[in-house]
PDB file of N, CA, C and O in Angstrom, chain B, residues numbered from 101:
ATOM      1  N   UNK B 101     -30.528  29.719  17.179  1.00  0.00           N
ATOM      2  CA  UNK B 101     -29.137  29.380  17.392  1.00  0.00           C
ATOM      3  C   UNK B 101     -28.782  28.083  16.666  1.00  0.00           C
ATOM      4  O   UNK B 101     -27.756  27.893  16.012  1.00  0.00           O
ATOM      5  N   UNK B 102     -29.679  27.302  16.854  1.00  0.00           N
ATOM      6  CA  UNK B 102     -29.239  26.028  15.694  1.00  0.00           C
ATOM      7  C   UNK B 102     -29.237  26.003  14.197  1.00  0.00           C
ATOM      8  O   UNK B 102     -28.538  25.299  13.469  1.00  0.00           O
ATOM      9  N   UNK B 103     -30.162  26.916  13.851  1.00  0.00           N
ATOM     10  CA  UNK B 103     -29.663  27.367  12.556  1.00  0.00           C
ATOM     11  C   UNK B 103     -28.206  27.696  11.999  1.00  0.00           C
ATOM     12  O   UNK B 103     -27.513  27.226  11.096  1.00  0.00           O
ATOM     13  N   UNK B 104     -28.027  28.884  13.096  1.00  0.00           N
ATOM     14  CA  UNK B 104     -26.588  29.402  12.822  1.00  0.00           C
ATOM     15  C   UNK B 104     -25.458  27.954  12.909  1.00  0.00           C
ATOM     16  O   UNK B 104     -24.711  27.530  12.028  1.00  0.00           O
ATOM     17  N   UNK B 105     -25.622  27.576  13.930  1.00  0.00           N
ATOM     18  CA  UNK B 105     -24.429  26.567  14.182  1.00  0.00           C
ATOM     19  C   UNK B 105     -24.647  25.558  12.911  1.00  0.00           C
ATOM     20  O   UNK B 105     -23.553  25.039  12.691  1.00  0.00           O
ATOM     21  N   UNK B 106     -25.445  25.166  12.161  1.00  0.00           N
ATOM     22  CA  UNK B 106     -26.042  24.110  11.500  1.00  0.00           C
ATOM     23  C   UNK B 106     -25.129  25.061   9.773  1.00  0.00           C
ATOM     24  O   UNK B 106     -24.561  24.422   8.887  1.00  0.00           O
ATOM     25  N   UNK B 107     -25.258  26.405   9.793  1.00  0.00           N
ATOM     26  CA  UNK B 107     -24.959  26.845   8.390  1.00  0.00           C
ATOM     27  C   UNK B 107     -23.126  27.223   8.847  1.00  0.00           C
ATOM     28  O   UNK B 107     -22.272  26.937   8.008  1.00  0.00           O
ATOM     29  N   UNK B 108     -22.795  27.714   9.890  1.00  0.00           N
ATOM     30  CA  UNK B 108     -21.441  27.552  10.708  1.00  0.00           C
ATOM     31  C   UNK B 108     -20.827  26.361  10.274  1.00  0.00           C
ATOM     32  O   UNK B 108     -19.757  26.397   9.667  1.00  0.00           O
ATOM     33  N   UNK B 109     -21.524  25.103  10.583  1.00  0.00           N
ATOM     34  CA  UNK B 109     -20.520  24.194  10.209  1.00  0.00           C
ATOM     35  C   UNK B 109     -20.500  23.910   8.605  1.00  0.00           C
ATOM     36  O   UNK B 109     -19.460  23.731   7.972  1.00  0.00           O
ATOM     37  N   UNK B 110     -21.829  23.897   8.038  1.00  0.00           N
ATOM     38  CA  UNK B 110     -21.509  23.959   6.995  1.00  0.00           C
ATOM     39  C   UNK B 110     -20.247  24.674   5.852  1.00  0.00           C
ATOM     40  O   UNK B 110     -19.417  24.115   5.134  1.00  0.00           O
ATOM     41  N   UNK B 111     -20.589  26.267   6.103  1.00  0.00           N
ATOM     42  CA  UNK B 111     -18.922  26.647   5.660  1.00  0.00           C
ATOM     43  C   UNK B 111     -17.931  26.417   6.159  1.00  0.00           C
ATOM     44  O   UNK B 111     -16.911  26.663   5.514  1.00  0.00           O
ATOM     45  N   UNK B 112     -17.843  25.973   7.223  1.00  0.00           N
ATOM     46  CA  UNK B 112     -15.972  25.382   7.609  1.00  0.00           C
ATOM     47  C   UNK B 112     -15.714  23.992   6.813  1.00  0.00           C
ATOM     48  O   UNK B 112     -14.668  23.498   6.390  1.00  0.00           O
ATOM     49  N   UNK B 113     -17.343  23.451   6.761  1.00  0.00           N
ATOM     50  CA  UNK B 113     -16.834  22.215   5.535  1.00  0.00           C
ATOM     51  C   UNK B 113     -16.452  22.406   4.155  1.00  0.00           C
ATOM     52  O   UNK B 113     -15.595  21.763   3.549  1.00  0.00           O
ATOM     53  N   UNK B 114     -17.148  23.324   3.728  1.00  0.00           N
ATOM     54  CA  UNK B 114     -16.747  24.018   2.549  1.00  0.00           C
ATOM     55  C   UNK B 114     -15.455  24.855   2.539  1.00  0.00           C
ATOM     56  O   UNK B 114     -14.910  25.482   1.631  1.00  0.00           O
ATOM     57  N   UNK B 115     -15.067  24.631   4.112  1.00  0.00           N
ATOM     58  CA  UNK B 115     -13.450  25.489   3.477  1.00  0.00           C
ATOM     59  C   UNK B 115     -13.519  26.994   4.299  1.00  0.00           C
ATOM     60  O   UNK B 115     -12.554  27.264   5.014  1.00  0.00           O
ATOM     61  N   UNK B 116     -14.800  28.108   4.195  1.00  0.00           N
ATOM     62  CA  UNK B 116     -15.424  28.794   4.734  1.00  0.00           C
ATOM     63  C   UNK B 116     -15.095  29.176   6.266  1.00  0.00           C
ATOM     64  O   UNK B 116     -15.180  28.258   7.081  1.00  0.00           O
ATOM     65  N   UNK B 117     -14.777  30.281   6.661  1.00  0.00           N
ATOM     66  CA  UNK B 117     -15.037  30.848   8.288  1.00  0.00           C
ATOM     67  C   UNK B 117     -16.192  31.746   8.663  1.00  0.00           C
ATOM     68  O   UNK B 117     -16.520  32.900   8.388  1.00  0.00           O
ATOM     69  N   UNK B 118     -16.597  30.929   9.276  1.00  0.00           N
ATOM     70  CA  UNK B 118     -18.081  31.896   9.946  1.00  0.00           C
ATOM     71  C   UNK B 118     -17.642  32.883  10.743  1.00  0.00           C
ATOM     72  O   UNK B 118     -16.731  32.917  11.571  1.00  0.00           O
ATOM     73  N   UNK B 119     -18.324  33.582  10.419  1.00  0.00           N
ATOM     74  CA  UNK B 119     -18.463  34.756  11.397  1.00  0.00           C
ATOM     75  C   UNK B 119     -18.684  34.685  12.870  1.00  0.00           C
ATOM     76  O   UNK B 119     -19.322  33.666  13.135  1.00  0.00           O
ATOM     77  N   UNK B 120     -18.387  35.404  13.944  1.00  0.00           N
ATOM     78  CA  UNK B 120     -18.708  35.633  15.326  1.00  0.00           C
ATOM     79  C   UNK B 120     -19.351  36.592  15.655  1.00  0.00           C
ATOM     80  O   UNK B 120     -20.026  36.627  16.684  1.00  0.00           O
ATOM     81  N   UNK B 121     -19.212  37.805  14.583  1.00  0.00           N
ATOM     82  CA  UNK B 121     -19.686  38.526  15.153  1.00  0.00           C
ATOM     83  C   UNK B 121     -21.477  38.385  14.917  1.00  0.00           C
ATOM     84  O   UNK B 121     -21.979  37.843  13.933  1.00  0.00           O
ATOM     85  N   UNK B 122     -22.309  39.045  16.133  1.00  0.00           N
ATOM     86  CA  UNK B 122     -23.559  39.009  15.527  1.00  0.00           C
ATOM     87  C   UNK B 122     -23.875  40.285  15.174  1.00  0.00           C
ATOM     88  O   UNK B 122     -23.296  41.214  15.736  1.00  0.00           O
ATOM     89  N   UNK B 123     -24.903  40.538  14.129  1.00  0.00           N
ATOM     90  CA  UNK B 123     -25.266  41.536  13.477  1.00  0.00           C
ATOM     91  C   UNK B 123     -25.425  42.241  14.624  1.00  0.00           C
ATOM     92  O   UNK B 123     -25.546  41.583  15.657  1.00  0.00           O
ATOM     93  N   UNK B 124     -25.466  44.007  14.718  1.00  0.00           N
ATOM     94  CA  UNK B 124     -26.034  44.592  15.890  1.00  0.00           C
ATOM     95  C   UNK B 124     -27.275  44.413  15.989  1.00  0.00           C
ATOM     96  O   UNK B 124     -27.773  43.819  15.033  1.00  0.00           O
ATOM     97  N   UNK B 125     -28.146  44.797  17.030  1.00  0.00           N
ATOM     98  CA  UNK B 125     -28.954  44.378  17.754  1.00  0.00           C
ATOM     99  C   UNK B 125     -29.789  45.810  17.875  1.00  0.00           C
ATOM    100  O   UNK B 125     -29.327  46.860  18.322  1.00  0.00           O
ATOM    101  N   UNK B 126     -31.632  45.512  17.179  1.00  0.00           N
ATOM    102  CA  UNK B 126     -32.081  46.954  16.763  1.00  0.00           C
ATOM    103  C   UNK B 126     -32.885  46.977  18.182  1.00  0.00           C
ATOM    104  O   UNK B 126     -33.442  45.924  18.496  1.00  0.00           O
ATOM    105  N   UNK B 127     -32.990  48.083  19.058  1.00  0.00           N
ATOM    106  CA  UNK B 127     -33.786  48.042  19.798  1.00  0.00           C
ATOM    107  C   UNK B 127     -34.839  49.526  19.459  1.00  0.00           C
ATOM    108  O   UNK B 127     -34.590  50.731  19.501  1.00  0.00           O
ATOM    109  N   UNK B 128     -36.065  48.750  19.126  1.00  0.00           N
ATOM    110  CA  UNK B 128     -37.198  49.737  19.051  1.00  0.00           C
ATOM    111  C   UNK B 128     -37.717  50.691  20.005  1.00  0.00           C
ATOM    112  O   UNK B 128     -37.073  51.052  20.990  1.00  0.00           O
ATOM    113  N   UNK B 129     -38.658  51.024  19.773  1.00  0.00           N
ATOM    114  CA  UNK B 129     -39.227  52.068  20.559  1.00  0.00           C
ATOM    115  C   UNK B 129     -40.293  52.125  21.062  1.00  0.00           C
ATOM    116  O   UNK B 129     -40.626  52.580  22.156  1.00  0.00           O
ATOM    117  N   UNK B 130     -41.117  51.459  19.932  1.00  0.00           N
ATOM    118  CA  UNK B 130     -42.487  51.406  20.054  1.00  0.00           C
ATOM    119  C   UNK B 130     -42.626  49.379  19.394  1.00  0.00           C
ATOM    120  O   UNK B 130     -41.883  48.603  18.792  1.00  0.00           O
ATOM    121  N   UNK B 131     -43.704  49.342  19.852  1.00  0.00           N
ATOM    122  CA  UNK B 131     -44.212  47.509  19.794  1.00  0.00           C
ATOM    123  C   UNK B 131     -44.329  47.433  18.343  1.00  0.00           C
ATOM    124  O   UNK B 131     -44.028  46.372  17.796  1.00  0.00           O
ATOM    125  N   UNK B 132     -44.841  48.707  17.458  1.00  0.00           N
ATOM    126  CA  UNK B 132     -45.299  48.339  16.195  1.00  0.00           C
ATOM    127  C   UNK B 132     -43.703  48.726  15.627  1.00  0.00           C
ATOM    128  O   UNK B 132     -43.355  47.953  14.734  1.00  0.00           O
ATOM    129  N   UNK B 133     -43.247  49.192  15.783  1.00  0.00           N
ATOM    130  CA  UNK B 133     -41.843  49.825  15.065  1.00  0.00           C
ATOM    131  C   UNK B 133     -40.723  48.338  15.228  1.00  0.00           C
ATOM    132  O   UNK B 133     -39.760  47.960  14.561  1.00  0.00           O
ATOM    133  N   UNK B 134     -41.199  47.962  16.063  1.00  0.00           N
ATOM    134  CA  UNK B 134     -40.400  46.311  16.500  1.00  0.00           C
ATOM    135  C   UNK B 134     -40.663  45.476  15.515  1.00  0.00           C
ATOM    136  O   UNK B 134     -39.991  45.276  14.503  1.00  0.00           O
ATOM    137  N   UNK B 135     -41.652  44.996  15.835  1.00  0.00           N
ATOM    138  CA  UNK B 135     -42.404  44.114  14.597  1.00  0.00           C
ATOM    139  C   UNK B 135     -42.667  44.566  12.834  1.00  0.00           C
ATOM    140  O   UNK B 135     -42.981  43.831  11.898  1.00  0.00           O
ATOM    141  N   UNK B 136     -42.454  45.736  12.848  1.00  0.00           N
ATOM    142  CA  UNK B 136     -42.660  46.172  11.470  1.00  0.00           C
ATOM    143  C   UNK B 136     -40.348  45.378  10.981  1.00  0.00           C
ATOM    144  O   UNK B 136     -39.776  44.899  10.001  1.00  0.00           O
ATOM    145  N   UNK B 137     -40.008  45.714  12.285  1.00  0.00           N
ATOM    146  CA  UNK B 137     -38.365  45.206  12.108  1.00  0.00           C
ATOM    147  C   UNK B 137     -38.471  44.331  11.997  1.00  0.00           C
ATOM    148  O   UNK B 137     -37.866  44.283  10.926  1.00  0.00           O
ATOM    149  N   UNK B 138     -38.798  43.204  12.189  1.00  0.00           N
ATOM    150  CA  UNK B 138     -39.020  41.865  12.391  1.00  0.00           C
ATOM    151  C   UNK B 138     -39.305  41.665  10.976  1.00  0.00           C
ATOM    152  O   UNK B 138     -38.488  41.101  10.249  1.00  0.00           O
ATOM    153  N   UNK B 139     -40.931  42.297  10.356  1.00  0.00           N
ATOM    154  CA  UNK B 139     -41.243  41.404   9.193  1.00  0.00           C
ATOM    155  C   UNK B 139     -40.093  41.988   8.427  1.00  0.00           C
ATOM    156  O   UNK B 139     -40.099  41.030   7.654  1.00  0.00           O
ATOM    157  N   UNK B 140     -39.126  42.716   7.976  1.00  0.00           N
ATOM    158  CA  UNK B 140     -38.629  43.445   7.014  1.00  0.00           C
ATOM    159  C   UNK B 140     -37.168  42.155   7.110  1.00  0.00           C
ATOM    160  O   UNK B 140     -36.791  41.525   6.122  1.00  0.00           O
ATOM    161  N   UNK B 141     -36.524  42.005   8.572  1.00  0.00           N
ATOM    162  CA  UNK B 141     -35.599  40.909   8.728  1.00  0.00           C
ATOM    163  C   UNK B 141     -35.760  39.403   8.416  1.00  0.00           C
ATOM    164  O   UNK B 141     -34.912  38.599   8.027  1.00  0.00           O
ATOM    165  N   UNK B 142     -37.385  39.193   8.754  1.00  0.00           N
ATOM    166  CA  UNK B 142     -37.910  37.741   8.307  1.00  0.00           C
ATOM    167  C   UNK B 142     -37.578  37.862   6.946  1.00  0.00           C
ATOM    168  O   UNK B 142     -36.765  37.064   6.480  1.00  0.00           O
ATOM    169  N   UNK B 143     -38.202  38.954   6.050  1.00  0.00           N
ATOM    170  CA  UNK B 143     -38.091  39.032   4.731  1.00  0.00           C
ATOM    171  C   UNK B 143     -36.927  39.012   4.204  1.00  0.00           C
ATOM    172  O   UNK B 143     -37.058  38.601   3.051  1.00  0.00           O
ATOM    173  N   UNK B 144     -35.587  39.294   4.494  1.00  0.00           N
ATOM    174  CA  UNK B 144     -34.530  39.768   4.071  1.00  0.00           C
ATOM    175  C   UNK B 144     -33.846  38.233   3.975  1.00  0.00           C
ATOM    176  O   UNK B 144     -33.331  37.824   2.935  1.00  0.00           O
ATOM    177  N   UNK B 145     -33.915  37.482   5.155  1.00  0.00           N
ATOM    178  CA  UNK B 145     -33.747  35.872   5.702  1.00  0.00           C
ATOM    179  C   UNK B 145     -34.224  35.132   4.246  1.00  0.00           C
ATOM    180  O   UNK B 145     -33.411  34.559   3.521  1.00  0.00           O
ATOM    181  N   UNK B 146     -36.114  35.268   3.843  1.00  0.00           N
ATOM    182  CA  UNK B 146     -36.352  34.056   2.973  1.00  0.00           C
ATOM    183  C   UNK B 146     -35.781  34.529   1.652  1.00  0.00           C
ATOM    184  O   UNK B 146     -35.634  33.668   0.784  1.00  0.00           O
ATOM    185  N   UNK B 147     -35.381  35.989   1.336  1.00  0.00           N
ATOM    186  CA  UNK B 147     -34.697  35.774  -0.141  1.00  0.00           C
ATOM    187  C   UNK B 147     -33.377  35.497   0.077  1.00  0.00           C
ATOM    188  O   UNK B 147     -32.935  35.125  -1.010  1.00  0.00           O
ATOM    189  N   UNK B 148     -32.392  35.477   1.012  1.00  0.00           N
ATOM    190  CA  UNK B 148     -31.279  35.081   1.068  1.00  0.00           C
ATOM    191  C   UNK B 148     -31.246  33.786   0.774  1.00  0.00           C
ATOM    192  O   UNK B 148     -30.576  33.467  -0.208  1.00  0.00           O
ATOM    193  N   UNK B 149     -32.038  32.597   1.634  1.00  0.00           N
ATOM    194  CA  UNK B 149     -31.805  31.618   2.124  1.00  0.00           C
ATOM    195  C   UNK B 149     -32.644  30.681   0.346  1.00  0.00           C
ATOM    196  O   UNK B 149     -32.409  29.536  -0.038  1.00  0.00           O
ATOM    197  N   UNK B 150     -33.565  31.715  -0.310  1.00  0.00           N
ATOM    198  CA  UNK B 150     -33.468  31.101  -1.674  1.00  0.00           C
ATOM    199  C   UNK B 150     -32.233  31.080  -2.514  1.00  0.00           C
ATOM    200  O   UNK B 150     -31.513  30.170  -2.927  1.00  0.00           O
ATOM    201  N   UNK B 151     -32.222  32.796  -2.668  1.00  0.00           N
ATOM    202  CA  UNK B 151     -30.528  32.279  -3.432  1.00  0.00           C
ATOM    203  C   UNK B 151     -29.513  31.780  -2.909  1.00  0.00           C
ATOM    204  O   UNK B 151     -28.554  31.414  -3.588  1.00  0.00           O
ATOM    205  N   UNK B 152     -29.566  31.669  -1.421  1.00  0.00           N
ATOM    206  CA  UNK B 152     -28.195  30.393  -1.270  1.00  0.00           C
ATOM    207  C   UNK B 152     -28.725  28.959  -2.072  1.00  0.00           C
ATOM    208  O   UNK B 152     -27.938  28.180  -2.609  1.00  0.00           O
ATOM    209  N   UNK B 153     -30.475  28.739  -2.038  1.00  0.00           N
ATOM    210  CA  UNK B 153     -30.401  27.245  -2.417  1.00  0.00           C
ATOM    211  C   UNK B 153     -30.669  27.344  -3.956  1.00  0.00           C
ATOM    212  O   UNK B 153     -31.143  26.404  -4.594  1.00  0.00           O
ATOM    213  N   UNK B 154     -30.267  28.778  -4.608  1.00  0.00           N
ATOM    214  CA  UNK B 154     -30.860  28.143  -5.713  1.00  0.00           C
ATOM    215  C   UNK B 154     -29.033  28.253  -6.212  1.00  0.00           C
ATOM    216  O   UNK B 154     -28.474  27.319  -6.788  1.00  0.00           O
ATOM    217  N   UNK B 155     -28.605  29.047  -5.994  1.00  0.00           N
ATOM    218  CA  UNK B 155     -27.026  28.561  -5.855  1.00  0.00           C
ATOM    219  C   UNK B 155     -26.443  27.100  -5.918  1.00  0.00           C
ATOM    220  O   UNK B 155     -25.809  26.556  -6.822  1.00  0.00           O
ATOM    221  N   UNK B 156     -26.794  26.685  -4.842  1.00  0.00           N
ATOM    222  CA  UNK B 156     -26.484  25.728  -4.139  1.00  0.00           C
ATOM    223  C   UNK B 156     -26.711  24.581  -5.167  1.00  0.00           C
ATOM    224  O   UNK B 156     -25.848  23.766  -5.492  1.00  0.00           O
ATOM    225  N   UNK B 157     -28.236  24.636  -5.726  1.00  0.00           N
ATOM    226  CA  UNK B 157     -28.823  23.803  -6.764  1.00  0.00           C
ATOM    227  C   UNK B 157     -27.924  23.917  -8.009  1.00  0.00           C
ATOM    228  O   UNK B 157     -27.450  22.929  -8.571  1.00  0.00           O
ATOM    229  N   UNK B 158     -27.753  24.983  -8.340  1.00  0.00           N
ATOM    230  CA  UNK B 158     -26.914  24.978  -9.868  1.00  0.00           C
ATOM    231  C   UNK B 158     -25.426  24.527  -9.626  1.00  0.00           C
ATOM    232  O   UNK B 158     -24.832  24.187 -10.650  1.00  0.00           O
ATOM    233  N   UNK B 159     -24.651  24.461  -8.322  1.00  0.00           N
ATOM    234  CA  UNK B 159     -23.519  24.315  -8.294  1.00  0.00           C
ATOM    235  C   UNK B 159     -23.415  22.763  -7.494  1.00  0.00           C
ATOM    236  O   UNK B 159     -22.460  22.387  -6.814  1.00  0.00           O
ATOM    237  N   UNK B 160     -24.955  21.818  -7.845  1.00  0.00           N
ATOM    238  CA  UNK B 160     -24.713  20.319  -7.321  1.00  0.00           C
ATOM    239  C   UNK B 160     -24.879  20.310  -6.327  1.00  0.00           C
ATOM    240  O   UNK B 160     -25.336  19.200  -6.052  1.00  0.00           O
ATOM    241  N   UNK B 161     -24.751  21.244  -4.987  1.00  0.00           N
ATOM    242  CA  UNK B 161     -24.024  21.327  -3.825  1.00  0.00           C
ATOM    243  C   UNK B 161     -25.824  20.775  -3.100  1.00  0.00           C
ATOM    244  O   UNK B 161     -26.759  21.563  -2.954  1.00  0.00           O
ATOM    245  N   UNK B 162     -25.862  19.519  -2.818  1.00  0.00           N
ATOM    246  CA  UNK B 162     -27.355  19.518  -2.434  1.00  0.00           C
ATOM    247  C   UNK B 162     -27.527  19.299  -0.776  1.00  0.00           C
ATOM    248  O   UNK B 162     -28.588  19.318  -0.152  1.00  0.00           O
ATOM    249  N   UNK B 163     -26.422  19.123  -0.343  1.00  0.00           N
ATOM    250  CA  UNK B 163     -26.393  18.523   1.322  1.00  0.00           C
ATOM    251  C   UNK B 163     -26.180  20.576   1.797  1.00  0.00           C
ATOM    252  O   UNK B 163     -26.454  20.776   2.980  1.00  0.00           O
ATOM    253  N   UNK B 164     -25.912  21.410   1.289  1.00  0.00           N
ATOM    254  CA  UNK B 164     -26.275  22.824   1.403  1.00  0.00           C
ATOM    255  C   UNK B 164     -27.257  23.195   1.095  1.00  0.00           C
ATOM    256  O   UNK B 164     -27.757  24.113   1.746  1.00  0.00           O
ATOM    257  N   UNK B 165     -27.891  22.687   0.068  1.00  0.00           N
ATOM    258  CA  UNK B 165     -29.816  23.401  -0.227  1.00  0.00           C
ATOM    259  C   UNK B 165     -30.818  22.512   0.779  1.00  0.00           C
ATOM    260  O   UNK B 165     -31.734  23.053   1.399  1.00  0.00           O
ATOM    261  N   UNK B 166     -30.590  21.389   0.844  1.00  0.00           N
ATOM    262  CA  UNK B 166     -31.087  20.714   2.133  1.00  0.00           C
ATOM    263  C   UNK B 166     -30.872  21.097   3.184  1.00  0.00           C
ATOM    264  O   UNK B 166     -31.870  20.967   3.894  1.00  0.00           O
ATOM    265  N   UNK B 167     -29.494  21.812   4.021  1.00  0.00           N
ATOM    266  CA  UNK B 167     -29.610  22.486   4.670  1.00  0.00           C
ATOM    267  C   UNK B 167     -30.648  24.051   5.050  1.00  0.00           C
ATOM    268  O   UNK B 167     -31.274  24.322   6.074  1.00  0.00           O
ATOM    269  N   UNK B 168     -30.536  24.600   4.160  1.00  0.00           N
ATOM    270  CA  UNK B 168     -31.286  26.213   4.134  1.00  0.00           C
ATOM    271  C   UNK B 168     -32.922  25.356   3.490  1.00  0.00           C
ATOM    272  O   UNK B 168     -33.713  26.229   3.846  1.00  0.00           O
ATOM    273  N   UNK B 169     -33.605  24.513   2.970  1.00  0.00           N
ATOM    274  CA  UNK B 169     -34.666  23.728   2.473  1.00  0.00           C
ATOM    275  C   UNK B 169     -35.323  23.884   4.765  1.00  0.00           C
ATOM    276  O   UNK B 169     -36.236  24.474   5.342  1.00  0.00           O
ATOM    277  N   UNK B 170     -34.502  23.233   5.086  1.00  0.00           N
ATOM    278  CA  UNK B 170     -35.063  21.915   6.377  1.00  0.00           C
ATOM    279  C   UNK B 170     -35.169  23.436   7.227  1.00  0.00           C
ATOM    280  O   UNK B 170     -36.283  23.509   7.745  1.00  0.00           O
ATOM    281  N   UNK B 171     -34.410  24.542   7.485  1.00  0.00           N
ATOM    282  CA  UNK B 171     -34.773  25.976   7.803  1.00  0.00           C
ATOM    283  C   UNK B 171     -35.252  27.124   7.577  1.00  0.00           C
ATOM    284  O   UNK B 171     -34.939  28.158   8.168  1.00  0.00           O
ATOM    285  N   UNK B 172     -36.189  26.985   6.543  1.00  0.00           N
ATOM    286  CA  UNK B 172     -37.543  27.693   5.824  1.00  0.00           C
ATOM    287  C   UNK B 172     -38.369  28.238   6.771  1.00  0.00           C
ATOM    288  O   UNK B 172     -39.374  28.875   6.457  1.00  0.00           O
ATOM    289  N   UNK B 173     -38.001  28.026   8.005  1.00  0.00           N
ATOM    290  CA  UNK B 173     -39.503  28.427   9.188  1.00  0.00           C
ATOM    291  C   UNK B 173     -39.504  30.155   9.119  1.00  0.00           C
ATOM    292  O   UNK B 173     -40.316  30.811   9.772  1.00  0.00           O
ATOM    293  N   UNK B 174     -38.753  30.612   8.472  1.00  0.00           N
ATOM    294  CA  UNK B 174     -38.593  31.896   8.352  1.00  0.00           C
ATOM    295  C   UNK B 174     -40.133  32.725   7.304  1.00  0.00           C
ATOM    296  O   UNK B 174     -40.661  33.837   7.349  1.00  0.00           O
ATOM    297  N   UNK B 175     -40.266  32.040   6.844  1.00  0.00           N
ATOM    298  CA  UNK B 175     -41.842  32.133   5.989  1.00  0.00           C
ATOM    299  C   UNK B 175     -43.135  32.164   7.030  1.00  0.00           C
ATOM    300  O   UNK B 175     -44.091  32.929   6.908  1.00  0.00           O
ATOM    301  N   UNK B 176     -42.966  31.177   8.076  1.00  0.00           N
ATOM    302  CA  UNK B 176     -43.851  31.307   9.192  1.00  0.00           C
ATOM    303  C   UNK B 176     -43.839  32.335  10.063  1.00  0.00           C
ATOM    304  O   UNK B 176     -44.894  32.869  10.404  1.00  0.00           O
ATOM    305  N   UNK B 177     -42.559  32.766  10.560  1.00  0.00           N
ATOM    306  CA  UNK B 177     -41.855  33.980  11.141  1.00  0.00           C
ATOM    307  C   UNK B 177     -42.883  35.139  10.588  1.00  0.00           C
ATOM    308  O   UNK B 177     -43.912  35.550  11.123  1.00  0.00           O
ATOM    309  N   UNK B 178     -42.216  35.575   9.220  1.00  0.00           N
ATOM    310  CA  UNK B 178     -42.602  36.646   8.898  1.00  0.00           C
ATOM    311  C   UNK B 178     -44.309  36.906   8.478  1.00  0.00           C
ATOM    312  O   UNK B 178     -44.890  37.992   8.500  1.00  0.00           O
ATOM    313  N   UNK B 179     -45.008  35.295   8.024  1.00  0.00           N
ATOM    314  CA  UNK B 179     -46.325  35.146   7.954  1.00  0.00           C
ATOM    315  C   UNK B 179     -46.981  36.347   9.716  1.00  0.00           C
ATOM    316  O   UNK B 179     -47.548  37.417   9.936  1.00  0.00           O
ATOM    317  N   UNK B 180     -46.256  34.952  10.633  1.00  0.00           N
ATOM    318  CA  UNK B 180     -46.988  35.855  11.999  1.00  0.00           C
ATOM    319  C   UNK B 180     -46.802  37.006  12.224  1.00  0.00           C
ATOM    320  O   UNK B 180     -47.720  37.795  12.450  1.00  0.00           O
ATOM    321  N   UNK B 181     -45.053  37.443  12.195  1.00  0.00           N
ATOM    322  CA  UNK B 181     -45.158  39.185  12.570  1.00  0.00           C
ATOM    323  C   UNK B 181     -46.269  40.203  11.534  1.00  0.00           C
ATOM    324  O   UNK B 181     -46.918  41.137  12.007  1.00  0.00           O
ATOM    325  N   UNK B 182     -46.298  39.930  10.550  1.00  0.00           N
ATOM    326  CA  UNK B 182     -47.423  40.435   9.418  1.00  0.00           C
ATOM    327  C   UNK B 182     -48.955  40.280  10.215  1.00  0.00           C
ATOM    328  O   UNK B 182     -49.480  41.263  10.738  1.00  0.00           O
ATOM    329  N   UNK B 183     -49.425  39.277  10.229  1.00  0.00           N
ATOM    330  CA  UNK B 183     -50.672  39.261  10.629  1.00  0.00           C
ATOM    331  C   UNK B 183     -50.646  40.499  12.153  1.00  0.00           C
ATOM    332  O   UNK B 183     -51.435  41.439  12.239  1.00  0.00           O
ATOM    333  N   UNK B 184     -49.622  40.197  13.146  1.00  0.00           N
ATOM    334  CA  UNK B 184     -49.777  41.152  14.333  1.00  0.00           C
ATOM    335  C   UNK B 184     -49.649  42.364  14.117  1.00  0.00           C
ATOM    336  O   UNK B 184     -49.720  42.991  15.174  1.00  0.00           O
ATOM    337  N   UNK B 185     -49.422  43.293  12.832  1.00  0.00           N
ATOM    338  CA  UNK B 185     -49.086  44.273  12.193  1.00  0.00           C
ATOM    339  C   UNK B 185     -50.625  44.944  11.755  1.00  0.00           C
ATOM    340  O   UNK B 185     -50.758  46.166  11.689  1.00  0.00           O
ATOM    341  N   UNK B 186     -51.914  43.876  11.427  1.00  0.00           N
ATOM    342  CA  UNK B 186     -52.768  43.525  10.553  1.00  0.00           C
ATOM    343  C   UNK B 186     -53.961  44.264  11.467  1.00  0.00           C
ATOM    344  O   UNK B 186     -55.035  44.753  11.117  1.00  0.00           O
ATOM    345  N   UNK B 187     -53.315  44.143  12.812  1.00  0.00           N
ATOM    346  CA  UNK B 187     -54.680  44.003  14.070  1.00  0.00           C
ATOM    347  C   UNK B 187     -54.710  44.996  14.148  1.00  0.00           C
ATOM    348  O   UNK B 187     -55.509  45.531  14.916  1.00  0.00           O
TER     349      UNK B 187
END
């Protein structure tokens, strides 16, 4: 949740309206069918959150790549759901 609120305010500074709505909400079936969701969403998260900063980088904008930089834990995320996939 602090992520969101943290990239939220960011586009209203930029001018930008965040969204309310939240994405729908996948409910699995099975434990591995969950987590196989998980790593595929972790994954989807760290290439976004590069091209926002590599964006971000070419267009100066550095108090935005420092933002999505300082919320990278998404690499750890998807590191762990992977390994529990592994067992």
């Amino acid at each position: 949740m602090k992520h969101s609120e943290k990239i939220a305010e960011r586009l209203w500074y930029l001018g930008g309206k965040p969204t309310t709505q939240p994405a729908p909400i996948f409910i699995g079936g099975k434990l591995e069918e969950m987590i196989a969701f998980d790593v595929k969403a972790e994954l989807e998260a760290i290439n976004l959150y590069k091209e926002i900063m590599d964006l971000a980088a070419k267009e100066g904008d550095v108090a935005t790549k420092e933002i999505f930089e300082e919320i990278e834990e998404e690499e750890e995320h998807h590191d762990f759901f992977t390994s529990l996939l592994e067992k």
